[in-house]
Each structure stands twice: as structure tokens, then as C-alpha cells.
C-alpha positions in Angstrom: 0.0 0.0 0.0 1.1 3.8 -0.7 0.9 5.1 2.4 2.8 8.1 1.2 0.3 8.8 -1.2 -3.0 7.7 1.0 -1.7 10.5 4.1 -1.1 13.3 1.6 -3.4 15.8 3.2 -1.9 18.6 2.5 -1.8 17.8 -1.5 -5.5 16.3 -0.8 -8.5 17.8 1.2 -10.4 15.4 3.1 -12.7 17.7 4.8 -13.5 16.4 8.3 -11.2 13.3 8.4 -8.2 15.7 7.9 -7.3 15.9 11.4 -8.3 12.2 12.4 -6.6 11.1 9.3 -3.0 12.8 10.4 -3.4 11.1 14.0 -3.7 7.6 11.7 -0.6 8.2 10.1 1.3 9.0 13.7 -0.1 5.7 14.6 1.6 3.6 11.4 5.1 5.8 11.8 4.9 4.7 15.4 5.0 1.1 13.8 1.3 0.1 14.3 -0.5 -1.6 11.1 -3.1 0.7 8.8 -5.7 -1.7 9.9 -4.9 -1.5 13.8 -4.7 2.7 13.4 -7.6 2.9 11.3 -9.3 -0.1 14.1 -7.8 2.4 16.6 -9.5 5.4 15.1 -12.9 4.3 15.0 -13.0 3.5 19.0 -11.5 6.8 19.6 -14.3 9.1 17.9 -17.4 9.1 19.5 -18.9 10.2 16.1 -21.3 7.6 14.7 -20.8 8.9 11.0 -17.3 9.0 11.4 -16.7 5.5 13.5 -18.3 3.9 10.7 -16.2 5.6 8.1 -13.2 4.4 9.7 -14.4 0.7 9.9 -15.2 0.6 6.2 -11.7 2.3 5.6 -9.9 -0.3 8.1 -12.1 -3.3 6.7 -11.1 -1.8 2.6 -7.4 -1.9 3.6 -7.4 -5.4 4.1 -8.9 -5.9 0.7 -7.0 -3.2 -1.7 -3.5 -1.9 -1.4 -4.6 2.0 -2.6 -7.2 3.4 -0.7 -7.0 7.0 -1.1 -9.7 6.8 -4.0 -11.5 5.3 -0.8 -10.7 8.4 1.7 -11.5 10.7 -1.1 -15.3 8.9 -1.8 -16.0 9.1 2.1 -14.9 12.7 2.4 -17.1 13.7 0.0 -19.7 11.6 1.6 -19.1 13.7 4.7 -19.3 17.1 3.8 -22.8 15.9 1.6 -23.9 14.5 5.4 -23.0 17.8 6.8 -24.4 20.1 4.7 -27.6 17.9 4.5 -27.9 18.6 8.3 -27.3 21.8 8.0 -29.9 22.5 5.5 -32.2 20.3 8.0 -31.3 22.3 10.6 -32.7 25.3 9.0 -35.7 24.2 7.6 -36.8 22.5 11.1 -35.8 25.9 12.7 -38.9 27.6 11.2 -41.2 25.0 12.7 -39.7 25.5 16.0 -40.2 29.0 15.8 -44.0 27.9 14.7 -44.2 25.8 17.5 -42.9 28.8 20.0 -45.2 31.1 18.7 -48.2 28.7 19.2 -46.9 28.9 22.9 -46.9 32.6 23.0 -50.7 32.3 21.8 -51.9 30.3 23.8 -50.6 32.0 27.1 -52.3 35.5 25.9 -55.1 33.4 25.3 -54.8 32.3 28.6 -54.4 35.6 30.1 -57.2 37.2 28.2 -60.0 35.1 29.3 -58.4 35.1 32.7 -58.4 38.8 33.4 -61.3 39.7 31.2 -63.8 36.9 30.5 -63.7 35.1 34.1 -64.4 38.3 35.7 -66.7 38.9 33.6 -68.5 35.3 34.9 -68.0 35.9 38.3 -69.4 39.5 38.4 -72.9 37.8 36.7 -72.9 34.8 39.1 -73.0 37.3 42.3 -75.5 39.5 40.9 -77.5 36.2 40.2 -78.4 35.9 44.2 -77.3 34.3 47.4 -74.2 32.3 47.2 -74.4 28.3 48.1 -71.1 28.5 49.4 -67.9 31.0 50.5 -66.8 32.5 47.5 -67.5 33.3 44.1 -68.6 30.2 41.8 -69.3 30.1 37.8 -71.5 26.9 37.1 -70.1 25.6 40.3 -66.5 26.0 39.7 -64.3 29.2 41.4 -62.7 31.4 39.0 -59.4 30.2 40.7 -60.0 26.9 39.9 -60.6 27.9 36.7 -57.1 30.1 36.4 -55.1 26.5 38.1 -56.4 25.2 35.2 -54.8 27.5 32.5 -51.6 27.5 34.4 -51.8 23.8 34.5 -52.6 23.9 30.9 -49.6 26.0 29.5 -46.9 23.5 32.3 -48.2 20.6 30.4 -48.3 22.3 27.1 -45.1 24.0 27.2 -43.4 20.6 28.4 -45.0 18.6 25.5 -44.5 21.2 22.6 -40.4 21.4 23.5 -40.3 18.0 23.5 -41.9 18.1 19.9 -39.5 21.0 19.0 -36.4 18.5 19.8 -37.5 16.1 17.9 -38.0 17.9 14.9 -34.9 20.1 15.3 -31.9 16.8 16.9 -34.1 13.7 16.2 -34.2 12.5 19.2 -36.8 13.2 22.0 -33.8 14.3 24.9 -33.1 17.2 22.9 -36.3 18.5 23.5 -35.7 18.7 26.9 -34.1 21.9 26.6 -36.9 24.0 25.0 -39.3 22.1 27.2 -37.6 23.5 30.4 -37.4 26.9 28.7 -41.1 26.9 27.8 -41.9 26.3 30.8 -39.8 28.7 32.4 -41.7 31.1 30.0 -45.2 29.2 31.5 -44.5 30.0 35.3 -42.9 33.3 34.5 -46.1 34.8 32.8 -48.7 33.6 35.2 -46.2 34.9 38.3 -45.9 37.9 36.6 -49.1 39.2 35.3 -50.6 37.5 37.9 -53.0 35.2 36.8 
């Protein structure tokens, strides 16, 4: 095999396996094998994409003596990977704009029929007539009850529609735990705030 030729980099641009590929060739002037530095490579990066690259790399050494044609294929499969995620990224980034939005709706529509209509309620159940029991009722629910409810709502809401947001944005449900904890932040910010 060439190895001169294969660890070329600076004559050749492998894109993201540039760095990895100069720690291989450290590893065969240090007197290891291509297939036990390239074996060696793919347990040290925690990349899935790029673990799998260097076990089809290690696994094609064993069969031809010039993979650089090889290195050159999978960096230009890498750079398509990265640029398709990137281009995902973005397009999923208006949704979860969408999706924050919806949020923001929903709490002003939570704070307008709390400070407008439930009052509203509760001033025509007391001019209605004696009161059953302490405190102001609308069809036999409190207006506080009633405002739990909307806080309840937007915790449950905000939790669920972060989750949603992370798993259209990272593709996996965990990294939706970060908008979830921030829509909620925004949930029990707004009702201590304005008072609801």
C-alpha cells in the first residue's frame, strides 16, 4: 500500500477526516499496522458517522493496497452528510419558531379570558343571588380553579410542545428537553408575573 500517497493531506482535502486522518498516520510511523490505526480510530471518535467511516476504511485496507480513491469517496460523503444537516437544521428551525409562537398564543389566550372573561363570569354569578357557598362560583366552579387550570394547561403544554420541538430540530426526544424547560420557564414566568 502507498501510504505516502494515502496520508497526503496537504496535496488532498479530506474535509473532516483531515485531522483524524493525520493522528492515523502518527499511529503507522509509530509502527502500528493501517488496519490497527484505522481499528484504533474508530473506537476513539465518538462520532457515529465517522466510526463507521473508519471501519469501512480499516475493513477496505485489508482488501485493496490503494485506498486514497477510498478516503476521497468518504470525504465527499461527509461534507454531503454535513451540509444535509445543516440544511435540516434550518428548515426545522422555522417549525420550531411555529411551535414557540403557538406557545406565545396560547398564554395571551390564557391571560385574556383570565383577566377579562372570568371576571366577567363571576361578576354575573353574584348578581344572580345568594351564594351556596364561600366564594365566588361560575356553574359551580371558582374562578381560581378555573385560572389553576390555564396555568396547569400552559406546564403541560409548554413541556409537550419542547419535546416536539427537539424532535424535529436533533431527532431524538432528549433534545427537546431543553426547549421544554425553557417553555416552561416562560409558562410559570407569565402567570407569576401578570398574575393570573
Amino acid at each position: 500500500m502507498d501510504v505516502e500517497r494515502i496520508f497526503d493531506v496537504q496535496a488532498r482535502r479530506y474535509g473532516a477526516l483531515s485531522s483524524e486522518i493525520k493522528s492515523i498516520r502518527k499511529d503507522i510511523d509509530w509502527g502500528n499496522s493501517v488496519f490497527d490505526a484505522f481499528q484504533s480510530a474508530s473506537k476513539r471518535i465518538r462520532s457515529g458517522l465517522i466510526s463507521r467511516i473508519m471501519a469501512l476504511v480499516s475493513e477496505s485496507s485489508k482488501a485493496a493496497s490503494d485506498i486514497s480513491e477510498i478516503l476521497e469517496v468518504l470525504a465527499q460523503d461527509v461534507s454531503t452528510e454535513r451540509s444535509l444537516r445543516e440544511e435540516q437544521y434550518r428548515v426545522t428551525a422555522t417549525y420550531v419558531i411555529i411551535i414557540f409562537l403557538t406557545f406565545g398564543i396560547f398564554l395571551l389566550t390564557a391571560y385574556s379570558i383570565s383577566t377579562s372573561f372570568i371576571p366577567l363570569l363571576a361578576t354575573a354569578a353574584e348578581a344572580e343571588g345568594p351564594q351556596i357557598s364561600p366564594g365566588v362560583r361560575i356553574g359551580g366552579v371558582s374562578p381560581e380553579v378555573i385560572k389553576q387550570s390555564f396555568f396547569r394547561a400552559s406546564l403541560i403544554q409548554g413541556f409537550c410542545s419542547g419535546i416536539l420541538a427537539g424532535k424535529m430540530q436533533g431527532g431524538k426526544i432528549l433534545s427537546g428537553l431543553k426547549y421544554s424547560i425553557i417553555m416552561i420557564s416562560i409558562a410559570w414566568m407569565f402567570f407569576t408575573f401578570f398574575g393570573i
